[in-house]
Every structure is written in C-alpha cells, then in structure tokens.
N, C-alpha and C positions, 0 to 999 in steps of 0.2 A: 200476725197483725193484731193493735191491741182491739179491744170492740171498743165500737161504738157508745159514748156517754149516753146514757138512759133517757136525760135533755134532750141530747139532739135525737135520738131517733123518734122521741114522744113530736119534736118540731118536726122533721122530717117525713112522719105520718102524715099530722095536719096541714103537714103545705102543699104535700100531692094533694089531699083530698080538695083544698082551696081550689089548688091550678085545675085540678081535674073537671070543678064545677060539680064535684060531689057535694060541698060545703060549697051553698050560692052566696052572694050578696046579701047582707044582711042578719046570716044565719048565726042561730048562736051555739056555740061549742062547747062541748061539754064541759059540766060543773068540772071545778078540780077535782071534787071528792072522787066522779065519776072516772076520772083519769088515775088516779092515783088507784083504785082498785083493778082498774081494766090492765096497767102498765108493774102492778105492786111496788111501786114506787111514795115517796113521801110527799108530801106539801112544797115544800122547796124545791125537786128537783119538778113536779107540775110548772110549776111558778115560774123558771127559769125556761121551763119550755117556753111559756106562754111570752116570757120577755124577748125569748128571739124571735118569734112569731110579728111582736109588736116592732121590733127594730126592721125587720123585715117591712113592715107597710103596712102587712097581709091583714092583720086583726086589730081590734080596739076594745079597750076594756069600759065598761057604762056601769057607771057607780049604784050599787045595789041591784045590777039585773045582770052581772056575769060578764063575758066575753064574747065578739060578736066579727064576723066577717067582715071586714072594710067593704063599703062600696061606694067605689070611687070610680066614676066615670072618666074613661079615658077618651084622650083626641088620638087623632091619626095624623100625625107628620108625613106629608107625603112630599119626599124628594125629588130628585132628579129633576130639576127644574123649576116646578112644582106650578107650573102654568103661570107663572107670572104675569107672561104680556095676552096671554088666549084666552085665559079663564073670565069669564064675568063677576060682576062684587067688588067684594074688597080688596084691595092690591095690597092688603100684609098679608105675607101669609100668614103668620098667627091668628089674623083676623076672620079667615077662610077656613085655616083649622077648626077653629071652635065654631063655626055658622056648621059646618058642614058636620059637626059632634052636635047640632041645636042650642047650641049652649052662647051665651055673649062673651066675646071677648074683650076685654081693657087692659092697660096699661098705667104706669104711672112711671115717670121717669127724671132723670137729672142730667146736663149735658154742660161740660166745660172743654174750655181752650186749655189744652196742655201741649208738654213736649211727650214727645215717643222717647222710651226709653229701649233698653237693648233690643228685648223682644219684640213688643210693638214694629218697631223700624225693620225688624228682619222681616215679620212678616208683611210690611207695606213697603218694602224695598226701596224704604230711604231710610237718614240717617238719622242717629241718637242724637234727641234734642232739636229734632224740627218739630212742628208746630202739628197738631193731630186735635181732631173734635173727638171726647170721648163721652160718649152716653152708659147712663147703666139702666137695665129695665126690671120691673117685674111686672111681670103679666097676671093676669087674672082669669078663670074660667068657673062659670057658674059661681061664683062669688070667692074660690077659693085658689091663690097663689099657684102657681101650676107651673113656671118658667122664669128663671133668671138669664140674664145677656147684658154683656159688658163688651160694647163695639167700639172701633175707633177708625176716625177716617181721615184721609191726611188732609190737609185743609192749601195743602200747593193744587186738590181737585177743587173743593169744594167751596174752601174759602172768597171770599165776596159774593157768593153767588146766593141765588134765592131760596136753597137748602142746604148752606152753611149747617143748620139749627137743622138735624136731624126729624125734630117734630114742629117747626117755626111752620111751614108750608104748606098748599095743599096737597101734595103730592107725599106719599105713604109708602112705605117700604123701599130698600136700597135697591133697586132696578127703576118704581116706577121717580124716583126721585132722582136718581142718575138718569137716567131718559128725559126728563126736563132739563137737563141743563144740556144737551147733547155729549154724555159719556155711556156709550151702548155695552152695557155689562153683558159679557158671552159667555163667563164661564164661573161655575164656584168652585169650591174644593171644601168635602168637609171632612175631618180627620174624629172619631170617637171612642172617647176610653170610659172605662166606669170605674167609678172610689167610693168611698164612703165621705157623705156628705162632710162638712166644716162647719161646726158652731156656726159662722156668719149664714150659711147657708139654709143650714136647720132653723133657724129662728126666721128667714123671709120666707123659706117654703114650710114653715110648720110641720117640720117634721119632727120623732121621733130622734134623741140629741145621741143615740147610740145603734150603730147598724142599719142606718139606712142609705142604700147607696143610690147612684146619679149619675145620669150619663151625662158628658160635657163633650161639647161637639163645637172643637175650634173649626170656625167655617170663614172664606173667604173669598170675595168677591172679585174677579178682573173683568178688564175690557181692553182687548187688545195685549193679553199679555201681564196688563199693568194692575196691581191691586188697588182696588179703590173703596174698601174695606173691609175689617175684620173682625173675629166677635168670636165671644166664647160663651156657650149658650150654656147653661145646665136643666137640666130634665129631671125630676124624680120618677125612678122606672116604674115605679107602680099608676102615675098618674098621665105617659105616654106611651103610645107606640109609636114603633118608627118604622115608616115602608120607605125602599127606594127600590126603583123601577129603571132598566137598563135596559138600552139598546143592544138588539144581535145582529153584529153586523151578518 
C-alpha cells in the first residue's frame, strides 16, 4: 500500500484534533515553521496542508496573524415532520431553526411562472411543459448565507389562489400555506447526497471555490398521495446539522 502524502497526514492530524474539540473554535494553529519542524517536511507541503484544511470549512487564514479554527455556529435541522402544525413561533421551519440556534433567520427570494421540464414533472407527477411556480431562496443565519433551495409547485394546486406567490401571503412555509387553501400535506420525502459545492454555489454560500462540500436534500411534499411541491435544498456541512427522528413501531 503506497503511504500516505505528508499533506494529507499533516490535514489528517489537524482535523481529528478540530473534530476532537482538541483545537476549539477560534484557536489558532500552529505557525507553519512549527509544522514543518514537528512533521520535517517543507513550506509547500505545510501550505498544502493548510489548503485542505481550508477547502474543508475547518480553518481560516487572518492576514498577519496565522491560521485559525473556523467558528461557525451551527443550526439543527430537525426532521421528521419537524412539528409544523404543533410547534408554537414561526411556521418556517428555517425560521424555528435559527430562533431555536438564537440566531435570526431571513431570506431573500425570486419566484416566477414557468413550465416543468422533464425532472420537475417527474417529480410533481405531471407533465413536461405544464405550468409550475418556481422560487429560489437564500437564507441567512446570524448575518451569514447558511442555505440555498430551488422549489417548485404546480400551479394546477396553487395557482389562482391566495398563495400562488409562495411569499405574496400571510401564511409561511409549504404546510402552513397548503392548509390555507385546504390542501392537507401528510407526508414528505427527503432524499440526501453530498458533492463538492459548484462555483454558483460557492459564491452564494461563500464558500471556499475548491473542496468544500454540501449536502443537497431533494425533498418533497404530498397530500393524499399527490405532490404538491418540491425543492432541492443545499446545506454546507460545516454550517448544519441534520437530526431525524423515527417512529418504532
């Protein structure tokens, strides 16, 4: 087996130590000189460590004072239903997310009349080229980008009605805004992969344009069966967790 590059085991170190909460928040990590005597390795291969480190999330470099622990306050995604109609507050749950991390949540959004094209209609079980509301969002937590989501909802539900306009109304999130027009959403489905972010991505979530990856959680809402909207959310993992919580029968 060949060994392991001198890079990655110098990253490899400092990322147990991060995750471990040996290296807290804030902390700052060894000069390079000090790496490079500790590991006998050069300046470049330090360097390179340090850059996966940074593609990672994990660290941030502060000009004239070294390198330093990211800390970045996370929310808690909490699934399986996520109390939508029980809970008291807010009825988004992003918006419940970040009260309940203390932090304020916003948004900023854009919402147009389109058709569904292949995918879209597969997953709202109609056809290519019917008419769908598509919103795209980013969220905001404590002042900083934290969630992208690109939804679309067919408008043979929603259309004429008083939440056409995903954010026109007073009624906030796709359950409590399906429950005002009487369409009783029962169930979701969310499906989760992780990639390495996309330039469009990296530039709205600020991240790091090489090695930072994201979870994207196609999720999808029915009532009775019938989808009545869908959405592809992306997360950078460093900035979420994600609990869900299961029923034993």
């Amino acid at each position: 087996m060949p060994e392991t590059p001198a890079y990655l085991r110098i990253a490899g170190d400092l990322r147990t130590a991060i995750l471990s909460g040996d290296l807290a928040p804030d902390t700052k990590l060894p000069s390079e000189t000090k790496l490079m005597g500790q590991y006998g390795v050069s300046r470049t291969v330090v360097k390179w460590a340090l850059s996966v480190l940074k593609g990672d999330g994990l660290v941030v470099g502060r000009r004239g004072s070294g390198t330093f622990v990211r800390s970045v306050p996370r929310l808690v995604r909490h699934s399986h239903g996520r109390g939508q109609r029980t809970q008291t507050g807010p009825t988004s749950p992003f918006a419940r997310d970040a009260e309940h991390a203390g932090q304020e949540g916003t948004w900023r959004h854009e919402s147009h009349r389109v058709t569904a094209d292949a995918d879209v209609a597969r997953r709202l079980d109609i056809r290519a080229g019917d008419p769908v509301m598509a919103t795209r969002y980013v969220f905001t937590a404590g002042g900083q980008p934290i969630q992208l989501s690109h939804s679309w909802e067919p408008l043979a539900v929603t259309g004429g009605t008083s939440v056409e306009w995903p954010e026109g109304g007073a009624a906030v999130g796709v359950v409590a805004r399906m429950d005002a027009i009487g369409v009783r959403v029962d169930e979701t489905v969310e499906r989760i992969t992780a990639r390495p972010a996309i330039e469009v991505e990296a530039q709205e979530l600020q991240l790091p344009l090489r090695g930072q990856f994201v979870f994207v959680i196609q999720r999808t809402y029915y009532a009775a069966g019938r989808p009545v909207e869908t959405a592809d959310i992306t997360i950078p993992g460093d900035r979420y967790e994600l609990v869900y919580r299961f029923p034993i029968d």
